[in-house]
N, C-alpha and C positions, 0 to 999 in steps of 0.2 A: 469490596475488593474483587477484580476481575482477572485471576488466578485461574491454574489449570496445573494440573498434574505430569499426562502425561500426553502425546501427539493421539491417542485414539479417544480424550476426554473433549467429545466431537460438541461444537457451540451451533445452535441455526443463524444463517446469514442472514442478516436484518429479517425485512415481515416476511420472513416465507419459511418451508420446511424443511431446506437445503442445509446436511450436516456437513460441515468441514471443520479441518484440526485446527484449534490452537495458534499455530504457525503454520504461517504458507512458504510452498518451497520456489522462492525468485528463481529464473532460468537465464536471467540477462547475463550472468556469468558463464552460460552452455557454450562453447564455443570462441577460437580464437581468433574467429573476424574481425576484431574490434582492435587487434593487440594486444589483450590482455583477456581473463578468461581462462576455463577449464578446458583440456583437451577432451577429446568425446569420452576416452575412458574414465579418466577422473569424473566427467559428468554423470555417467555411467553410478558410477559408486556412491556419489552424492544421493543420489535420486531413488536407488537400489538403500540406500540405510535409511533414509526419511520415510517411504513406503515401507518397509520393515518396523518401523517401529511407532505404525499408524496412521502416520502421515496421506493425507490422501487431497491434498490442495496443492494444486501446483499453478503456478502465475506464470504465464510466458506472453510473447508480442509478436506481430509479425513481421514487425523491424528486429528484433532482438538477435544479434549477431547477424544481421542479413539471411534471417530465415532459417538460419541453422539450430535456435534453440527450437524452434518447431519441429525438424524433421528430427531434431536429438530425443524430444519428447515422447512425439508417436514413435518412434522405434522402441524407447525403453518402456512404452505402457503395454506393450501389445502382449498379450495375457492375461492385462488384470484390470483392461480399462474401463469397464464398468464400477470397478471399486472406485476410480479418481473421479475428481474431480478439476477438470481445466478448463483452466480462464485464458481467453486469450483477449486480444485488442485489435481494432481496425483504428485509422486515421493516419497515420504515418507514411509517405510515399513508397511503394518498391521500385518504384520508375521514375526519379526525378525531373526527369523532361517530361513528364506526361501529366498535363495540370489535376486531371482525373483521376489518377492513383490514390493520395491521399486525399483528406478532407470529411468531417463530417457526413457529408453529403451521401442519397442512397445508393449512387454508381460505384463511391469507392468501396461503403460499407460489402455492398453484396460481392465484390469485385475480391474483397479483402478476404470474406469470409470463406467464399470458396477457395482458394489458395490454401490459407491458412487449412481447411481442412482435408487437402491433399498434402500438406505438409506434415499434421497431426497424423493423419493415417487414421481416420475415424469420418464417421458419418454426423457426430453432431459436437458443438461443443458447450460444456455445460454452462457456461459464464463466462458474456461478452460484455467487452468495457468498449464504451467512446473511449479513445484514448488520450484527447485531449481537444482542447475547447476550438474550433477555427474562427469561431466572429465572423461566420459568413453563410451557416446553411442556419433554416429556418427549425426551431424544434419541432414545429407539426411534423415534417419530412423524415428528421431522425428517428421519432418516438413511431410514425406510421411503417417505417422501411423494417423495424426491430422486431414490432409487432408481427411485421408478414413473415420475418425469419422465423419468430416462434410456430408461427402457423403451421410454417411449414416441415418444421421438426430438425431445421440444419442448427438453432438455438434453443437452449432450455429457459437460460434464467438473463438478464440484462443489468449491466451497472454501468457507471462512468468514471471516469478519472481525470484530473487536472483542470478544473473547470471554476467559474464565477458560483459561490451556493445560489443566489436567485435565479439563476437558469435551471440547474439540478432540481430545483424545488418549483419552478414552471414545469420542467419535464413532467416529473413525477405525480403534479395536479393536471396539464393534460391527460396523461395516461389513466388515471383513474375516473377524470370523466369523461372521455371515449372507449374506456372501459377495453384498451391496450394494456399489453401487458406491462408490470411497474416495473419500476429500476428497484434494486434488492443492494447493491453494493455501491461502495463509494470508496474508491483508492486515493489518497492525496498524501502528503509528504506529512509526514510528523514522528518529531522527536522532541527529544529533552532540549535541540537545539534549533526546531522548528517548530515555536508551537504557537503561532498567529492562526493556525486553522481553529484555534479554540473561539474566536470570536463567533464565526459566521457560518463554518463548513458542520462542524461535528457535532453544535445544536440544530444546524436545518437537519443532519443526518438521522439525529436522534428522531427527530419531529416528525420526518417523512417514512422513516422506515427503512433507512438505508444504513448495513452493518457497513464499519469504516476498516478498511485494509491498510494499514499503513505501510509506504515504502519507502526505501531509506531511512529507519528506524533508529540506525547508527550513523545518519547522516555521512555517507562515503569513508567510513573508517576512522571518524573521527573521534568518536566516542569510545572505541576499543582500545584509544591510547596512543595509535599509532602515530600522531603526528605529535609537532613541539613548537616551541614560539620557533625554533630553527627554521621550521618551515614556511613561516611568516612573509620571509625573505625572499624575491626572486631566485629561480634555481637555473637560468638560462631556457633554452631551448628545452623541453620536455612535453611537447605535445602526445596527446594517445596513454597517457598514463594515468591510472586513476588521480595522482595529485594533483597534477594538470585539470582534473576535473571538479576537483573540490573547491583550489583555487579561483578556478574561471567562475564557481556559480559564488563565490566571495563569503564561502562559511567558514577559510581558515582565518579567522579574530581573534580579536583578544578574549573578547567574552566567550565566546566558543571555545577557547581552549582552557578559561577558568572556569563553567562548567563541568568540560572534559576534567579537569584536577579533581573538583567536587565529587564526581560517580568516581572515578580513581580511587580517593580516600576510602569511600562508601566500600568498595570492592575490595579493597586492603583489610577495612576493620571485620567484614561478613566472609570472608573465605571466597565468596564468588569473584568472577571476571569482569573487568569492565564495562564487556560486551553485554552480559549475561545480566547485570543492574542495570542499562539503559534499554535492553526488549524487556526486560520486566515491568518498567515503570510505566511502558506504552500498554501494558497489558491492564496495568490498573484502569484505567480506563473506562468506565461503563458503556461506554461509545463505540469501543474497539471489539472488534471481531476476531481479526488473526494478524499481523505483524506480519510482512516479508523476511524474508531471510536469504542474503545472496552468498552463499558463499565459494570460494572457489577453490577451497580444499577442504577435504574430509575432518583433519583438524579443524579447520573453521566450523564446519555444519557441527561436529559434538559439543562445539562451545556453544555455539546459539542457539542447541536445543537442551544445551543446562537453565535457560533463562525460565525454564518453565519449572525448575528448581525452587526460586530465589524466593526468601525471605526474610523480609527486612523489619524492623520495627517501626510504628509511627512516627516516631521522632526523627528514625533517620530517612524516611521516605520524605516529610515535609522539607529536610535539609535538599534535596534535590528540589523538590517543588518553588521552596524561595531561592534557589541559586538559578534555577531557570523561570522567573516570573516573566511574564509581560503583562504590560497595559493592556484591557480588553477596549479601552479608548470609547469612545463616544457610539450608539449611548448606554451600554452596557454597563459602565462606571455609573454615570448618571441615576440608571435607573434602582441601581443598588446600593444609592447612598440611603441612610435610613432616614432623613427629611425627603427625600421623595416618595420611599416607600410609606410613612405615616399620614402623606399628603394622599396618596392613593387611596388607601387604604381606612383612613382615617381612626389611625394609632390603634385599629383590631389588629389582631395576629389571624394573618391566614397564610399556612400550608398547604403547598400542593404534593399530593402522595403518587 
């Protein structure tokens, strides 16, 4: 079981000796650019109780509110920014007419970074993510442009996000035999209600070395209850709204919301939150490192830092597990049927420890 106590019982980020909490503190809710979102004091307080009580991983982008969760960030480190640890991301455009803004590629990257840390109000930042995959710049260029940032002390540590696992694990095999600095982290979506990264992302992660961050852990609010088959239903016009959001990426289902029932139940019979049994279950995880957490009020952030509470019995942990099964599909089924493993293996038993 891959349990934690409390925000200062600090885990290392995959192969390296970078300690962060437990749970990391999402910022994409910093800020009311978006239409929704924390005003700068609420964010303020958010960020002010999470570092209060250990907390010292904070996740931000520099798309995120249009740059405002960065400058909300560096403003509220400044005193103690040596105890944090922040992550930020290049890829994302800040200039949409300018084909060069975003993109994998090293003009956006360096272009991104410095911004970003005039934004931070700091001189380095300690965990840079690709922020997501473009199917267009070549890895030699990404993993060599990262490299120079470390060199040059404006990065410390490197990971990626939203990406194909055979790229991430091409990265990760050039780098170590050009003897470039590695990737340490791996951000991708998983929950009890997205959990197809089990096939291909969170075994290469394991393989390579790279601790997994999960974001949207409660999949946009859906796992804390909040929505119903009600919601199922067109609601008219409602663009900019988180349901707006959940609906368009098409995780409000049937199945999704009888999973959702399932952690319900679970939450009813153990005393804890909805919210609070689905970051847990992510934490079980041996793969996982620390969980985001976005919340955008103070009541939100004490619920989701109960999930470091929660305990369940076997029995009822497996009832989530078979209520959110998938197929690992070909050829991970294949290879685990026990007529192919005796044909392997030739009906010895051999463990791997």
């Amino acid at each position: 079981m891959h349990t934690s106590l409390a925000l200062n019982h600090y885990r290392l980020l995959g192969r390296s000796g970078l300690r962060v909490s437990p749970l990391a503190l999402g910022t994409m809710t910093f800020g009311t650019d978006w239409g929704w979102g924390a005003e700068q004091a609420e964010a303020r307080r958010l960020f002010d109780v999470y570092v209060e009580r250990g907390g010292n991983f904070i996740d931000t982008a520099n798309r995120y509110t249009e740059g405002s969760a960065e400058r909300f960030v560096g403003e509220f480190a400044a005193g103690r920014r040596d105890r944090l640890v922040i992550a930020t991301k290049y890829t994302l455009p800040m200039q949409p007419d300018n084909p060069n803004s975003g993109g994998n590629h090293r003009k956006s990257m360096v272009r991104s970074v410095e911004d970003s840390l005039q934004r931070l109000n700091t001189d380095y930042i300690d965990l840079l993510y690709l922020h997501a995959w473009d199917f267009t710049t070549p890895v030699e260029e990404i993993m060599r442009a990262m490299d120079d940032l470390v060199l040059a002390g404006k990065v410390l540590y490197l990971a990626v996000s939203d990406l194909p696992a055979w790229q991430a694990a091409r990265m990760q095999t050039l780098a170590e035999l050009r003897g470039w600095s590695p990737l340490i982290g791996l951000q991708i979506e998983y929950s009890l209600l997205e959990r197809t990264v089990e096939r291909e992302l969170i075994p290469m992660a394991q393989e390579m070395g790279l601790g997994v961050i999960p974001w949207s852990p409660l999949s946009g609010g859906i796992l804390s209850g909040k929505y119903s088959r009600r919601d199922l239903q067109p609601m008219g016009e409602e663009n900019g709204t988180r349901r707006a959001m959940v609906r368009n990426k098409g995780m409000l289902t049937e199945r999704n919301l009888s999973i959702t029932a399932q952690v319900q139940a679970l939450a009813d019979e153990s005393g804890f939150s909805a919210s609070q049994v689905a970051l847990a279950w992510t934490l079980r995880n041996p793969a996982v490192t620390a969980p985001i957490i976005g919340a955008r009020t103070l009541a939100q952030l004490e619920d989701n830092l109960g999930a470091l509470d929660v305990r369940l019995t076997e029995e009822q942990w497996q009832r989530l597990e078979t209520a959110s099964a998938i197929e690992l599909g070909f050829p991970h089924d294949f290879l685990a049927l026990q007529a192919t493993r005796d044909i392997m293996f030739g009906g010895q038993m051999i463990e791997r420890r």
